[in-house]
N, C-alpha and C positions, 0 to 999 in steps of 0.2 A: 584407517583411523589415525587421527595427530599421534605421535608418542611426545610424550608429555617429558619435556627438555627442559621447561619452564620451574617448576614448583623449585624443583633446590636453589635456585636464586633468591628464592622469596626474604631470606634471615639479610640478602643484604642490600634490599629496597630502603628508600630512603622516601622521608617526608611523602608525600603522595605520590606513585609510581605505580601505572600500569604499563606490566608485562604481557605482552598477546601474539602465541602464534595463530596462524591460520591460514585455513585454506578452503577457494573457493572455488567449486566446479562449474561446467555447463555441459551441459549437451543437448542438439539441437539436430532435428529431421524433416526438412522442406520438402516437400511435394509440388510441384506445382502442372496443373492437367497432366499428374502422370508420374514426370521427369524430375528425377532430382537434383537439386538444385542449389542444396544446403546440407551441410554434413559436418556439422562441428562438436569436435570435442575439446574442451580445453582444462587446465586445472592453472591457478596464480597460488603462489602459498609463498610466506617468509612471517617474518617477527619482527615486531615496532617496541618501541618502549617512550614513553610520555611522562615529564616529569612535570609536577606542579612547585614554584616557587614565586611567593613572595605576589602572586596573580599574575603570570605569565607561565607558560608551559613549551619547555625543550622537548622535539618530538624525533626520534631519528627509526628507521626500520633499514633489514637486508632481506634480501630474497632467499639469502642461502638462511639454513636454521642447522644449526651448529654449537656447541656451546660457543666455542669463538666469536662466533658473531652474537649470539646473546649477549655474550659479555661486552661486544662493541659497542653496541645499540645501545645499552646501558649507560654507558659511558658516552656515548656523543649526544644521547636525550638529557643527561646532567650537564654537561657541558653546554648546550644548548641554552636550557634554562636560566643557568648564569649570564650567559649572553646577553638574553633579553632582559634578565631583569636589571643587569646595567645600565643597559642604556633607556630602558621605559620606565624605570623606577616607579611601578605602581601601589607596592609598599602595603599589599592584603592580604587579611588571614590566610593561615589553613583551614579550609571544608572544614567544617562538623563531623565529626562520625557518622558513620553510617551503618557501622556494626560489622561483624566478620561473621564466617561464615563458609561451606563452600557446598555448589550446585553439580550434582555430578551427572553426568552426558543421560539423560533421558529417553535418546533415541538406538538403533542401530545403526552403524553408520556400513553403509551398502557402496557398491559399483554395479551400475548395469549394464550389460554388451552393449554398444554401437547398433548389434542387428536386431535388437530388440525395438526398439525405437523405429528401426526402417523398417521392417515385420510388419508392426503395428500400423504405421501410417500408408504402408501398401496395403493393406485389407481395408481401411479406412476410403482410401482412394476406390478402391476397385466396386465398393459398396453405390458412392457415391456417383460416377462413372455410370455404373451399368444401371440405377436405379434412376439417375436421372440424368440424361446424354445429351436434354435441349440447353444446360447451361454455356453460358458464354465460357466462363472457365470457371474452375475451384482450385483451393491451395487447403494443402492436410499440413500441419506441421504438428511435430511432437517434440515438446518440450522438457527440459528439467534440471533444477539449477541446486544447486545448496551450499551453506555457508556452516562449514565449523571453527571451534575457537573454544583455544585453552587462554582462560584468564587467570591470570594473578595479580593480584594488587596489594600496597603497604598496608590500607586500610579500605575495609571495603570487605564482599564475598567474592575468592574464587571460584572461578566456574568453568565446566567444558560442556560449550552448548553444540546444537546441530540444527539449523532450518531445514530440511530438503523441502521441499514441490514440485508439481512435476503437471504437467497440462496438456490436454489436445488442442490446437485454435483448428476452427473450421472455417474458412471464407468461399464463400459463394456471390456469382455476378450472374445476371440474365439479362437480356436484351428486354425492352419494355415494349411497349405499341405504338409509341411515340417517337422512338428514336432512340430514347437515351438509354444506359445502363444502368441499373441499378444492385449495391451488393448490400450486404452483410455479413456480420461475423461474430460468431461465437466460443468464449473460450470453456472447455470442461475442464476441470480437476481439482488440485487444492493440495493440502500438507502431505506431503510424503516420498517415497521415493516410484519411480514410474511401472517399476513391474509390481510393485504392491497395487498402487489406483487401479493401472489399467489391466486386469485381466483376460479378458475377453473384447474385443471389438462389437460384437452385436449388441454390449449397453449402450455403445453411441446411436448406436442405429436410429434411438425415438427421438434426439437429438437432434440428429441431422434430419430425420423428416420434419421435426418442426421446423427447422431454420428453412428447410425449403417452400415450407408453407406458408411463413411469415416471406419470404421474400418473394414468392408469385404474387403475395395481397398486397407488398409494398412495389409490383411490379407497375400495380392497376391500381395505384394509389393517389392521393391530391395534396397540393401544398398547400399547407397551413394561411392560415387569414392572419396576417400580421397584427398585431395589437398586446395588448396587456390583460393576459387570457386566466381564466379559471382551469389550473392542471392538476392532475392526478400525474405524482413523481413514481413511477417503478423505482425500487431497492436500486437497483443496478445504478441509477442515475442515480436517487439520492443519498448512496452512498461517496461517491467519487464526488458531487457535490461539498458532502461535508469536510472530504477530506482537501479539495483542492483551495475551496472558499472561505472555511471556517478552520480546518487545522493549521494550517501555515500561519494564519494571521496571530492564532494561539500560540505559538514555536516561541519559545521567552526570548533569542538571539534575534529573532526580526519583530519583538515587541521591542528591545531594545532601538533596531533598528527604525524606530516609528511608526509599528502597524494601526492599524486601525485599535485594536486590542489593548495597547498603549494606555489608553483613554475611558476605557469603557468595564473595567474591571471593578464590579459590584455594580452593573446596571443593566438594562433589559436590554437585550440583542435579538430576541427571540419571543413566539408565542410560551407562553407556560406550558405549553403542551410540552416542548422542545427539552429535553436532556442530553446530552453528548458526552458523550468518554470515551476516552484513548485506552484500550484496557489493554491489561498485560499478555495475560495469560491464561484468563479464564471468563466468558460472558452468558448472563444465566443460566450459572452451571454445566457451560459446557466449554470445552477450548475452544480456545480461538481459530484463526485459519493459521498465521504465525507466531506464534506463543515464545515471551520472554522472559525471562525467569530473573537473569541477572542483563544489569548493561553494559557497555566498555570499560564503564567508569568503575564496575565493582559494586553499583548500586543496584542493592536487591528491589523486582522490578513491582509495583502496584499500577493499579487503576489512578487516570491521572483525570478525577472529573471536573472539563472546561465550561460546558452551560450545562444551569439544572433550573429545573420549571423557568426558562426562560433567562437566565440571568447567568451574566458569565464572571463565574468562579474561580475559575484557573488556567496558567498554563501549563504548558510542556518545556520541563526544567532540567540543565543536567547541573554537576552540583553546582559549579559557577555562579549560572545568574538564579538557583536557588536561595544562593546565598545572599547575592545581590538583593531577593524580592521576596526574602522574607517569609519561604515558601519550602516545603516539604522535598528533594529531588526523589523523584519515582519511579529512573529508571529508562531515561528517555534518551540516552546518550549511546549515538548507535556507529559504528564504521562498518562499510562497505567490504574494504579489503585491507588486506595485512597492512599497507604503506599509505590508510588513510586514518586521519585523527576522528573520535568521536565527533560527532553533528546532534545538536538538537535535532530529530528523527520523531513522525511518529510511528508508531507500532502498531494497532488494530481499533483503528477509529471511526464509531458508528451513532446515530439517534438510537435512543432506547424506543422498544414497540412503543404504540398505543394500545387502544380498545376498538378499534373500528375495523370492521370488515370491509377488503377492497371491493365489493358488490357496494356497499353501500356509501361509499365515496364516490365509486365513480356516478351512483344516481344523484348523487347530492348534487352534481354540475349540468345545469341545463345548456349550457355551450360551452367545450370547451374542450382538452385535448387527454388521453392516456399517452403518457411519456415513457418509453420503457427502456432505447439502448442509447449510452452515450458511442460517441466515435472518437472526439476530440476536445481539447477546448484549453482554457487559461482561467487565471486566475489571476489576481497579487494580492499585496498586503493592505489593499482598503477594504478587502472582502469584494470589488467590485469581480463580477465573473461574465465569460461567454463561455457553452458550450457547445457541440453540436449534436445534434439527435438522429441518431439514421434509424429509428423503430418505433412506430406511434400507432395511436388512432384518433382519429374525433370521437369527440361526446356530444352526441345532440338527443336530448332531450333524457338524457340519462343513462343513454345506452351506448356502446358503440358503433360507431359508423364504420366509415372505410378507414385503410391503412391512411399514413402519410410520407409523403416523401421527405430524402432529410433538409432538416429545418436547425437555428439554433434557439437556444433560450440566452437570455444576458439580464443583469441586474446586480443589485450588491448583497450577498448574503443576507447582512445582518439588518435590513431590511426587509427581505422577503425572507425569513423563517420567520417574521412577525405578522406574517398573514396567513402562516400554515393554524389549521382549522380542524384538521383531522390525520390522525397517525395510524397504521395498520396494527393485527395485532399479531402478528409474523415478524421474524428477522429472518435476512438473506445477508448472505458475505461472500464478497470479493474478493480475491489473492493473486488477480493473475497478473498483473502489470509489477511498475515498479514506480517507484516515488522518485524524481529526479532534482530533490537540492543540491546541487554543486558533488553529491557522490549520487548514484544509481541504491535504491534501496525494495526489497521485496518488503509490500504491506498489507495490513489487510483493510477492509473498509466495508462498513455494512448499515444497516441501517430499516427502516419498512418502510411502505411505500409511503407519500407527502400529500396529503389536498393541499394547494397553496395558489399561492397566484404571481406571474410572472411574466418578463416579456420574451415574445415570441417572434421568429420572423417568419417573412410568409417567403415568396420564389424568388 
């Protein structure tokens, strides 16, 4: 755990100044048919300090965490500060209050062995291996990364928070009838540290036999009929959807930069069915998958809601261009690692359910597709998006048909959530990737599954 080297600085923070150590781990166990191939362990840690003056900010960190160096960093982020606002002379308040406060560590903060990790992922292996030997290959990899951080700031809530996660990916290939190969992949886990989640290897077991069973049916499966198609979105996809298409374009530093969002704030972007929120730390009553309490910035963290019955209401602020737009900051100002500066960031961004069961969406489409894993895909700030689908089906006539092989979707958000028609009444959340604006960020994303309508490609 951090020891906390921080706090007695606090009496001699000046104007706005956040102080933050931290430290970020990883570790990581590749399999690949077998052979291992990947074996990393690492840990980054040191202390930044960020000073606000005048609307410019002096930023300086060290690796070493020391009082000497705290005191440095201190001192070359105020110095910094002056710098810029010499020469940029931008001549802006100080932030509003945001109230004080302080959030105290929530979590345990753990180390797991190295062979804990390769344990695991070799029983994992050996499972899949002997239970199914006609694959072309498989890859086990077992995952687990965490972020802690002691903050102090002049005005604001201190905090010492802790993310861990921890996950299995499963990848499977098989030779098809046709020639080609075809894979999938699945990730298990979610908040925590890894020898909490994963207990036992036999809970993957039903796991990986679906994945094997979805991917013999996507073996002998057909490609999509190109067109602008009537789909049924699985969670999975219309979560990373809203986050790639619809959260970024909300980020208040690329509404600044011209997004789409720019323009459309107090107007329909969406069916009224459609609700979205960035939530902090709590969503119907339950946590989230990465739960934040307090942000870099010292601001204590709320729900930050962007569309509601269709119409988009807000973005994602840190206090900056809160200030700028006349808007609440929520919380949303997040850094990667000790030696990077907050980022408009979002944090667990999902569609609220509906009321519809997915039996009766997918009958409501007399042709047309079940979307269920994304692979890849883009986005930018028009909201215009491509993605790619490696897990489907057809709908013909209400019902499911055959698998599909992978295909993409493309179109522009805030267009097509104005033809979504029907919402599930489930939530599923995501946590296993990372969000990549200009720093690397672990988020969550969720959402129920989407009737809507979209384009599709076909081989």
């Amino acid at each position: 755990m951090l020891e906390d080297k921080i706090s007695k600085f606090k009496s001699v923070l000046k104007g706005h100044t956040e102080l933050r150590a931290q430290v970020n781990t990883k570790r990581r166990v590749t399999l690949l048919n077998g052979n291992l191939v990947n074996n990393l362990r690492s840990e980054e840690s040191g202390v930044s300090a960020r000073v606000y003056k005048n609307g410019v900010y002096g930023f300086a960190s060290s690796a070493e965490y020391s009082d000497e160096k705290i005191k440095a960093v201190l001192a070359a982020a105020e110095e910094n500060a002056g710098f810029m606002d010499l020469h940029i002379k931008k001549n802006k308040p100080m932030f509003p209050s945001v109230g004080s406060g302080k959030k105290e560590l929530q979590y345990t903060v753990k180390d797991v062995e190295q062979k804990v990790f390769i344990e695991f992922a070799k029983e994992i292996d050996a499972y899949i291996s002997t239970k199914y030997p006609n694959l072309a290959s498989r890859t086990v990899t077992a995952f687990s990364d965490s972020m802690e951080k002691l903050l102090v700031v002049s005005d604001g809530c201190d905090s010492h928070s802790l993310i861990p996660r921890s996950y299995v990916y499963l990848f499977m290939t098989a030779n098809a009838n046709d020639g080609t190969t075809v894979e999938l992949f699945k990730p298990v886990g979610g908040f925590g540290y890894f020898s909490d989640i994963f207990t036992d290897p036999a809970a993957l077991y039903e796991d990986i036999d679906n994945l094997y069973s979805d991917l013999m049916k996507k073996a002998e499966g057909v490609y999509c009929e190109a067109g602008y198609k009537d789909v049924v979105m699985h969670p999975n996809l219309a979560g990373i959807l809203a986050h790639e298409a619809v959260g970024h374009p909300v980020e208040a530093d690329l509404v600044l930069g011209g997004s789409v969002a720019a323009h459309n704030l107090g107007k329909q972007v969406a069916s009224e069915l459609v609700t979205m929120v960035d939530f902090a730390h709590t969503a119907l009553g339950e946590t989230v998958p990465l739960p934040v309490y307090v942000d870099d910035e010292g601001t204590p963290a709320e729900d930050a809601v962007l569309i509601k019955d269709g119409i988009l209401v807000g973005y994602m602020n840190n206090r900056e261009t809160a200030q700028h737009f006349g808007m609440k900051p929520q919380g949303n100002a997040r850094a990667y690692l000790f030696s990077d500066e907050p980022l408009i960031r979002m944090r667990n961004t999902a569609i609220l359910p509906g009321k519809d069961k997915l039996e009766d969406m997918i009958a409501a489409i007399d042709d047309g597709y079940y979307l269920i894993e994304p692979n890849n895909g883009q986005a930018d700030t028009t909201s215009e998006f491509m993605f790619g689908v490696c897990m489907g089906y057809e709908i013909k006539k209400g019902k499911l048909g055959r698998a599909i092989r992978d295909t993409t979707i493309s179109g522009v958000a805030f267009e097509m959530l104005k033809t979504v028609d029907m919402l599930s009444d489930d939530m599923v959340w995501l946590s296993a990737g990372v969000c990549g604006k200009k720093q690397p960020m672990p988020v969550g994303m969720g959402g129920p599954a989407i009737k809507c309508k979209v384009n599709i490609g076909g081989r």
